[in-house]
Structure formats: C-alpha cells, structure tokens
C-alpha beads as a LAMMPS data file, in Angstrom:
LAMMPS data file: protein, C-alpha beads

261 atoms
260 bonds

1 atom types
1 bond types

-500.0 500.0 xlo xhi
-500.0 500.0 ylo yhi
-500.0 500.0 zlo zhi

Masses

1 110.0

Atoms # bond

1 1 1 -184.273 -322.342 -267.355
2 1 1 -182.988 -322.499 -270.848
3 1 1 -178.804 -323.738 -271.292
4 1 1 -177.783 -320.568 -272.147
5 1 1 -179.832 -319.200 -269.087
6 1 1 -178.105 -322.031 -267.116
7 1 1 -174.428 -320.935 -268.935
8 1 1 -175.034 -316.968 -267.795
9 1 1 -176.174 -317.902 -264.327
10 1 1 -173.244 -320.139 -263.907
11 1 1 -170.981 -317.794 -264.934
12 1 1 -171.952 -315.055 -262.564
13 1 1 -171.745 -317.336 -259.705
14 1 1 -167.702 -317.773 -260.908
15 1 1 -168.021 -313.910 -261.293
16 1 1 -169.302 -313.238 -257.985
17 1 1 -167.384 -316.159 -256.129
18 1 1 -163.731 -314.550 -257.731
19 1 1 -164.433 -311.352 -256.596
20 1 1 -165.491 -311.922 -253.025
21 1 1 -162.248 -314.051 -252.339
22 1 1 -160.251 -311.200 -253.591
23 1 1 -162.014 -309.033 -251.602
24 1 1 -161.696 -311.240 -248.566
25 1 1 -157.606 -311.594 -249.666
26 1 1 -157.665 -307.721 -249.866
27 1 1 -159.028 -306.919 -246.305
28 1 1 -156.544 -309.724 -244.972
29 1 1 -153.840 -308.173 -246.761
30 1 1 -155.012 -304.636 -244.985
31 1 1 -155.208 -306.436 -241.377
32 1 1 -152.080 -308.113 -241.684
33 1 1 -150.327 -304.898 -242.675
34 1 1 -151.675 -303.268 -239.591
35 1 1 -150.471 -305.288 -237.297
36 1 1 -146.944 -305.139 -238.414
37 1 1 -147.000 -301.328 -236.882
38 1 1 -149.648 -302.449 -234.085
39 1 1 -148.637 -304.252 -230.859
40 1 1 -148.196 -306.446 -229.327
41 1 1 -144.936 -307.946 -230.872
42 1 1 -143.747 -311.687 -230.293
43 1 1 -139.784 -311.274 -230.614
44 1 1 -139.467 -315.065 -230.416
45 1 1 -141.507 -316.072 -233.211
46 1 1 -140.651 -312.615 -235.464
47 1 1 -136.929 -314.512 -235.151
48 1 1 -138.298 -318.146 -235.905
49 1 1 -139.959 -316.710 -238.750
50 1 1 -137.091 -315.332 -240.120
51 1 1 -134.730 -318.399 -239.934
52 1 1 -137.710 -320.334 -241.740
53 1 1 -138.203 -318.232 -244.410
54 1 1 -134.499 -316.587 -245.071
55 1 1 -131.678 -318.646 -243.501
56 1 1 -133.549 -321.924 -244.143
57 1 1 -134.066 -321.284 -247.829
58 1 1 -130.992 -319.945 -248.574
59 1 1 -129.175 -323.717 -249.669
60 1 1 -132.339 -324.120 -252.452
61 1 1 -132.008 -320.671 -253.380
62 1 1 -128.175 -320.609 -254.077
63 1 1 -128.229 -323.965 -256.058
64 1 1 -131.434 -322.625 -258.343
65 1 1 -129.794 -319.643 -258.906
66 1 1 -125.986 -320.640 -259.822
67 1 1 -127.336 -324.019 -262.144
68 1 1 -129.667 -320.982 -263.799
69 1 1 -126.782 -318.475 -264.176
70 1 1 -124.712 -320.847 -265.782
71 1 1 -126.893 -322.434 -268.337
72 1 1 -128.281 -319.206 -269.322
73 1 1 -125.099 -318.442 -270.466
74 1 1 -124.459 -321.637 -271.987
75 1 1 -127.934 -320.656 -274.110
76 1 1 -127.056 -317.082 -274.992
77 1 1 -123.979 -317.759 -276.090
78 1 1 -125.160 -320.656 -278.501
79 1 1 -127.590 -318.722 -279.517
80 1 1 -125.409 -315.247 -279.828
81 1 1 -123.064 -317.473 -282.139
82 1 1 -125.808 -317.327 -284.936
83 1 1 -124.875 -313.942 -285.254
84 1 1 -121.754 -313.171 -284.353
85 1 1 -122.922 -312.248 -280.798
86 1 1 -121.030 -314.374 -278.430
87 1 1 -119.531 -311.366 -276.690
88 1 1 -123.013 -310.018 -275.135
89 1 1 -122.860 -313.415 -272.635
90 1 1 -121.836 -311.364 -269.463
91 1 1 -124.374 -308.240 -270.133
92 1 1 -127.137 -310.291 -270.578
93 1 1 -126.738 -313.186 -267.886
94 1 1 -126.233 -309.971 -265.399
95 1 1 -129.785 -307.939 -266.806
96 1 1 -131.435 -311.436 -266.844
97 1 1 -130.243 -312.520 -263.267
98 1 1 -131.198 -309.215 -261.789
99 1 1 -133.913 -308.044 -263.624
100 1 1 -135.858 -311.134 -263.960
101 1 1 -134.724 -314.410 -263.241
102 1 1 -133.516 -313.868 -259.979
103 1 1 -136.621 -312.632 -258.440
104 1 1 -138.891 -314.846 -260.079
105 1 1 -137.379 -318.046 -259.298
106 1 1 -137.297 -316.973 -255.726
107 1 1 -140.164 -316.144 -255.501
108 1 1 -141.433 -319.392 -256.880
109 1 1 -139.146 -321.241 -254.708
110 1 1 -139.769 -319.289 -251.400
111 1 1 -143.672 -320.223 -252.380
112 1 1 -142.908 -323.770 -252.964
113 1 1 -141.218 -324.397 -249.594
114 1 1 -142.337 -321.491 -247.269
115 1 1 -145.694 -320.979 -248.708
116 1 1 -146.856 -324.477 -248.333
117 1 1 -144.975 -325.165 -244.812
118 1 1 -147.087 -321.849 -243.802
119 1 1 -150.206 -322.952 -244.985
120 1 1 -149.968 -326.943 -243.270
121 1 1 -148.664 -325.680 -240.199
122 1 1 -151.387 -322.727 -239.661
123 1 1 -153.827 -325.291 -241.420
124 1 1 -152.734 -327.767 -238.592
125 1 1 -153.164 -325.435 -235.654
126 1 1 -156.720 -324.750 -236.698
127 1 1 -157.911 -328.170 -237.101
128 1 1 -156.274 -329.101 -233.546
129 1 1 -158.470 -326.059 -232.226
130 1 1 -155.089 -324.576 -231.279
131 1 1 -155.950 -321.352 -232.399
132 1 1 -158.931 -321.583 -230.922
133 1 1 -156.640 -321.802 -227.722
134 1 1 -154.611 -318.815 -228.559
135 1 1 -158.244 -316.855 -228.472
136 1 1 -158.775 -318.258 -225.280
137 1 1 -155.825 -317.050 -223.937
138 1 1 -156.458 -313.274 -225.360
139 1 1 -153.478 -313.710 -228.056
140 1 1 -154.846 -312.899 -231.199
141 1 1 -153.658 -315.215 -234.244
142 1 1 -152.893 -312.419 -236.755
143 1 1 -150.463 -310.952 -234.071
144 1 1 -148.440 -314.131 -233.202
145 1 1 -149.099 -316.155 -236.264
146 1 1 -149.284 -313.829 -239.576
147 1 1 -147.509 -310.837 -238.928
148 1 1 -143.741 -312.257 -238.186
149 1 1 -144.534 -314.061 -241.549
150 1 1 -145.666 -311.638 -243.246
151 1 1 -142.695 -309.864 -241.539
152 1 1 -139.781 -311.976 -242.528
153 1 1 -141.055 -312.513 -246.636
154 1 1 -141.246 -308.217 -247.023
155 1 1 -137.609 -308.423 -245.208
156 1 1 -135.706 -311.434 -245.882
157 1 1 -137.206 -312.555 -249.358
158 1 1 -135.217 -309.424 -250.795
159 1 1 -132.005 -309.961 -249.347
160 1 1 -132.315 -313.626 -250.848
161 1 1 -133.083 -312.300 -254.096
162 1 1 -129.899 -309.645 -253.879
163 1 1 -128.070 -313.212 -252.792
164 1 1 -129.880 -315.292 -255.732
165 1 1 -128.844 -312.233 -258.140
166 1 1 -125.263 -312.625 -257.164
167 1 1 -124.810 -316.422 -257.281
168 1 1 -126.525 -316.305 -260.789
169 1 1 -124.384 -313.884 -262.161
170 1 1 -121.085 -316.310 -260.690
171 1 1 -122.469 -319.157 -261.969
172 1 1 -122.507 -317.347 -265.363
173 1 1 -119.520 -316.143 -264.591
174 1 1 -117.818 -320.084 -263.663
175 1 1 -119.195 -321.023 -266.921
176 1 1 -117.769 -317.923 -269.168
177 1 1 -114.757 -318.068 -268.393
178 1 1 -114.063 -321.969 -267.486
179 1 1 -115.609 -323.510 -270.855
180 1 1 -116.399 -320.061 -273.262
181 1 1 -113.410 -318.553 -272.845
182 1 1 -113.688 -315.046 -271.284
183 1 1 -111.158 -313.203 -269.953
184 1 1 -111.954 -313.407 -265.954
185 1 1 -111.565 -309.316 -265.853
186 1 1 -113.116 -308.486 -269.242
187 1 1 -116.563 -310.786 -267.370
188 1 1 -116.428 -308.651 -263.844
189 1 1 -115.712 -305.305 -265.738
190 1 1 -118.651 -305.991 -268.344
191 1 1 -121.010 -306.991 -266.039
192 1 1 -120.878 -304.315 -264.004
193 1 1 -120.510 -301.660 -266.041
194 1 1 -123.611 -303.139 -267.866
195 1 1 -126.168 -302.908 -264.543
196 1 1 -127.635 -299.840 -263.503
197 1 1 -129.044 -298.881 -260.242
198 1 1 -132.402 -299.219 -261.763
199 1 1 -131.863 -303.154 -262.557
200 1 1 -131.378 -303.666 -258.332
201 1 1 -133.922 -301.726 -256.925
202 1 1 -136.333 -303.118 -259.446
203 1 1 -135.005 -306.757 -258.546
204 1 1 -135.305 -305.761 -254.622
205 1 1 -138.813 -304.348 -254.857
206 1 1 -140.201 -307.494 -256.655
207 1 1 -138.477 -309.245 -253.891
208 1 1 -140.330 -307.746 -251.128
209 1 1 -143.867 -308.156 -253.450
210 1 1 -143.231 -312.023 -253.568
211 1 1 -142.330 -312.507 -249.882
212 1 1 -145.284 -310.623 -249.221
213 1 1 -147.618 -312.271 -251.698
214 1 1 -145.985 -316.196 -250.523
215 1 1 -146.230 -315.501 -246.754
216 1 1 -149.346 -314.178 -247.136
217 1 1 -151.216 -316.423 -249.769
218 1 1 -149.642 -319.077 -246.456
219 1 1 -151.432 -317.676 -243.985
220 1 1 -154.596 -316.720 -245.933
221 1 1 -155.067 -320.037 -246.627
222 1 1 -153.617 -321.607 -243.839
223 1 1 -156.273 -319.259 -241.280
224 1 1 -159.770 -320.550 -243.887
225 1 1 -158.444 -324.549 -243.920
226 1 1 -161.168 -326.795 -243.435
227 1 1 -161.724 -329.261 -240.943
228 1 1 -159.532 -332.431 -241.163
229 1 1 -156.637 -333.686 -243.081
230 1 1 -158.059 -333.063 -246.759
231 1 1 -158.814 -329.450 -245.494
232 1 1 -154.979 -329.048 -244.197
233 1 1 -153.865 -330.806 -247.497
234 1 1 -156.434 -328.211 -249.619
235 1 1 -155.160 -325.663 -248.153
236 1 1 -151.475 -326.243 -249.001
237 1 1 -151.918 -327.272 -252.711
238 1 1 -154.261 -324.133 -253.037
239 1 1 -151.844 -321.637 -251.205
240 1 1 -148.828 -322.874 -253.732
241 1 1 -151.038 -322.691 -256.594
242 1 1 -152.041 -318.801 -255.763
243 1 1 -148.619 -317.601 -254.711
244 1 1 -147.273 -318.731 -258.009
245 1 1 -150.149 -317.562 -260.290
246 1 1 -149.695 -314.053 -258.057
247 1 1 -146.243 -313.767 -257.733
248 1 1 -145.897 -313.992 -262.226
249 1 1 -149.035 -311.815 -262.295
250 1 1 -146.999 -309.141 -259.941
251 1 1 -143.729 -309.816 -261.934
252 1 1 -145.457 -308.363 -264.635
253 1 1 -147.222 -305.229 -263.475
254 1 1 -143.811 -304.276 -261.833
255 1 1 -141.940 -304.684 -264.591
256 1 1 -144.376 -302.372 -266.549
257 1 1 -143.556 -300.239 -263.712
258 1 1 -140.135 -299.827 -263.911
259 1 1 -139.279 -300.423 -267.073
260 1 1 -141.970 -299.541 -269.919
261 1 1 -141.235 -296.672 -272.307

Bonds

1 1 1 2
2 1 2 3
3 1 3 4
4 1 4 5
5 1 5 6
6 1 6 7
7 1 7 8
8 1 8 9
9 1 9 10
10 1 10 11
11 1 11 12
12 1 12 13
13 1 13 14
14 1 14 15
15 1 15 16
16 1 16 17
17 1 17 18
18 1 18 19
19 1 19 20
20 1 20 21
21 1 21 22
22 1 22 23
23 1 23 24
24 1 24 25
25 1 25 26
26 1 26 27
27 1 27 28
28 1 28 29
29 1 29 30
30 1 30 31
31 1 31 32
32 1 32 33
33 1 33 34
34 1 34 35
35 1 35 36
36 1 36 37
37 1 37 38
38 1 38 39
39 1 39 40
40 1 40 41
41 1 41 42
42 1 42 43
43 1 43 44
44 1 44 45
45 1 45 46
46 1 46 47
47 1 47 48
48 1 48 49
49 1 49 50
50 1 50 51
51 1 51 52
52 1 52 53
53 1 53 54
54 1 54 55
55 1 55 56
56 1 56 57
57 1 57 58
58 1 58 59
59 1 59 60
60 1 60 61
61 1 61 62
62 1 62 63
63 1 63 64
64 1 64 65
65 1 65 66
66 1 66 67
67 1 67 68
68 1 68 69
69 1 69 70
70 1 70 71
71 1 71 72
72 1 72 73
73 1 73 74
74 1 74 75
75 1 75 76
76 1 76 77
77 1 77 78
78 1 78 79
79 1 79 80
80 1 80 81
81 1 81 82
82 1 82 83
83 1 83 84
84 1 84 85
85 1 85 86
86 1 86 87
87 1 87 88
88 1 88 89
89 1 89 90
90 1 90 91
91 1 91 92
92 1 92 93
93 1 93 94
94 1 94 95
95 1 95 96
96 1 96 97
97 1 97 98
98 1 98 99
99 1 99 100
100 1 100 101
101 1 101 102
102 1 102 103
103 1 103 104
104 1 104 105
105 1 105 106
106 1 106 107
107 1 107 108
108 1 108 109
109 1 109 110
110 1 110 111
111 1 111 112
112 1 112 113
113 1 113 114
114 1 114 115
115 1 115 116
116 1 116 117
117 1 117 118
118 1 118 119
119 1 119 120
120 1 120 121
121 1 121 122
122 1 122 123
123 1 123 124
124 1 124 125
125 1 125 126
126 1 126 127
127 1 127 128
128 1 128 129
129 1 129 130
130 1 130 131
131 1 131 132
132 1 132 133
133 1 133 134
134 1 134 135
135 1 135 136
136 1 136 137
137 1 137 138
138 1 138 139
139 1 139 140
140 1 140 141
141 1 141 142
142 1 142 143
143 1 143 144
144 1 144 145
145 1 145 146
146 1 146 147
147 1 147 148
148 1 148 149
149 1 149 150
150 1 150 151
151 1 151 152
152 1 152 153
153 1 153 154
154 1 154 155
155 1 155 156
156 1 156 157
157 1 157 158
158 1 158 159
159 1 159 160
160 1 160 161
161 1 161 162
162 1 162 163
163 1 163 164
164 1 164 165
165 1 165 166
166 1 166 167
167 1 167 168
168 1 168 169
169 1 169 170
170 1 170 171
171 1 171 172
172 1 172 173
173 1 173 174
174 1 174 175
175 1 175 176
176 1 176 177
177 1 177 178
178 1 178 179
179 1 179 180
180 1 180 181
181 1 181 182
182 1 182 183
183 1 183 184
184 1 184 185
185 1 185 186
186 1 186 187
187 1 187 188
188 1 188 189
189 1 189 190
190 1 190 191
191 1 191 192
192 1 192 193
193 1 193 194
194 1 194 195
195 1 195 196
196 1 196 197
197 1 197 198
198 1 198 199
199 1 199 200
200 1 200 201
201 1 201 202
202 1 202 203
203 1 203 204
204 1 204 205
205 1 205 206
206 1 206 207
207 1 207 208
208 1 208 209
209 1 209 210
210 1 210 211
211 1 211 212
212 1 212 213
213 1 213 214
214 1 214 215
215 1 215 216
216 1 216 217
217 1 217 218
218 1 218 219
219 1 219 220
220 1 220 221
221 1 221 222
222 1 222 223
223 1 223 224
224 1 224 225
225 1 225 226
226 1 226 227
227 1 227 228
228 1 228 229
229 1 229 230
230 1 230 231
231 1 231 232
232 1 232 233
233 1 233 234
234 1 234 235
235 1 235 236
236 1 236 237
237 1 237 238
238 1 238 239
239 1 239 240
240 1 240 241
241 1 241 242
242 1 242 243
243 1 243 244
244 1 244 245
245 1 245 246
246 1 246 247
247 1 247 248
248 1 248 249
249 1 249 250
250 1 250 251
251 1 251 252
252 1 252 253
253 1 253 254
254 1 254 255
255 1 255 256
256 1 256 257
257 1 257 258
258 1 258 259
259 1 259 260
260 1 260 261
C-alpha cells in the first residue's frame, strides 16, 4: 500500500471512528431522555443532584459573572471613547451578559466543575464494579445515576444562567456608576429598556442545552471509563474537553436560531 493509499485509509478510519461515537452519544442522549419520563424515580439522589450541580456552583458562578460584567464595561467604554460612544456602556454590558456571555461562561464553568466531578465519580463506581452491583441488585444505572443529572443541568443550569445574567449586568452596573460616572437611574432605566424578551429566553434556552450537553458528556464518559485509575483520569479530561468543544458548537447554532436575519 502506497502513502497516499496509507493517508486515505487512515483517514476513513478517523471518518468512521467520529461518526460511530456520535452515534453512540446520540442513542445515549435518546436513553437518557427516556428515562427522565420513565420510572422508577430516586427522589434522594434527583435532590443530591441538584445541590451538586445548582446550589454548589452558584459561589463560582456569581464571582465569574460579576468580575466579567464589570470589566466588560471597563472595555466598551474605552473602546466607545474612540468615538464618542461612551454612553452605549449599559446597553451593551446588558445584550452581552444575557445574550452571550452569561450562558457561555456557565456553561463552561458548570462543565469544568460538574462535568468532570460527574465523569470521576461515575468513572469510579465502574472501576470498583459498583455498578456492576447496582445490576445485581435490579437498579439500573441510567435510572439512579444519569437521569437526576441529566435532570438537574436541563433545570438548574438555566436558573444559574438567569442568576449569572443578573450579577453580570450589577457588576457592570458597580463599575458604571462607581468609576465611569453614570447616573445610578439613567444605568437601571437603560438597561432595561434596552433587553427584550427575546434576549432571556434565548439566554435560558442555551442554558438548558449546556446543562444538558455537561451532565451528559459526564455521564457518557463517566459510564465507557476504562479499567483503572488512567481510565477514571481519561475519562474526566475527555468529558471536559467535549462539553466545552459542544457547549461553543451549540452556542452557535442557537444563536443562528434566534437571532439571524
């Protein structure tokens, strides 16, 4: 076999290998998404999984969001100065916040601390045959390990992102008026007059993609770990690595959804 023969046949095997994992992602997506509505239903660990992923990431996602908030409007107002723009500061830290920033860098943080703390703990469980026990005992491990996951990131990753949104815009807001100058009404009156309804539901809906995409890329990854501590430790860096690559890639398509001409 010739190189370029060698080249081809190499690059099919990429080919082939990408699009069976995201056919194997797809039908774990589908199963996971059937046994939210299917019972049985573990109340205890639906509520554990909630305090992980919402209450427990609410003191990283507050201090990402109000440091953002406020040097994004340090930035557009330095940069508004070049043209005699400093008064657009409050619109565009709010359509920023909500529209963009807010999600993403939730997202990114809920997959840097919930996505990896999914994956090693699932990853864990399967290389101490603990799931293996679960079988044994006729509890099945997408019923009491994935779904309350998968449960909490579709409900609780939104309301941190409304939260994230909020503490962005008052971060801008602490820096407007306490070192630009602002009038403290003229900031609140501009900034909401400037959002529309749109600008929310298009920051809650990317919300509930990323929780779903973290929690899931978690437990996807966390379920096919290897044997061992390099396959727990695999699984975790690769989990991160494909909820963030995801969670930019879905940032994208939704934003073509909602707001393309």
């Amino acid at each position: 076999m010739g190189a370029v023969e060698s080249l081809l046949a190499g690059f099919g095997a990429r080919v082939i290998a990408t699009l069976a994992a995201i056919g194997r992602i797809s039908i774990f997506a589908v199963r996971a998404l059937l046994q939210l509505i299917t019972p049985p239903f573990y109340g205890r660990e639906i509520f554990n999984a909630f305090l992980s992923v919402g209450y427990y990431s609410l003191p990283v996602v507050g201090l990402t969001a109000l440091f953002t908030g406020g040097a994004l409007a340090l930035q557009i107002y330095s940069g508004g100065a070049r043209f005699n723009a400093e008064a657009v500061v409050p619109q565009i830290v709010a359509i920023g916040m909500v529209r963009e920033l807010g999600p993403v860098l939730v997202g990114l943080m809920i997959a840097a601390r919930v996505t990896s703390s999914i994956a090693a703990e699932i990853a864990t469980m399967k290389v101490t045959e603990q799931i293996d026990a679960l079988v044994t005992l006729s509890t099945k491990p997408m019923a009491y390990l994935v779904a309350p996951r998968v449960l909490a990131g579709l409900v609780m990753v939104p309301l941190l992102v409304g939260i994230g949104d909020i503490i962005g815009i008052m971060g801008g807001y602490l820096v407007g008026t306490g070192r630009l100058g602002f009038s403290e009404t003229a900031y609140l009156s501009n900034t909401v007059d400037f959002l529309e309804m749109r600008d929310i539901v298009s920051s809650l809906a990317k919300g509930c993609a990323f929780g779903f995409i973290a929690t899931l890329m978690g437990c996807y990854y966390g379920m096919g770990a290897g044997r061992g501590a390099q396959g727990v430790g695999r699984a975790t860096k690769t989990s991160v690595v494909a909820a963030a690559v995801l969670i930019l890639a879905a940032n994208y398509v939704l934003t073509e959804a909602f707001f393309s001409a």
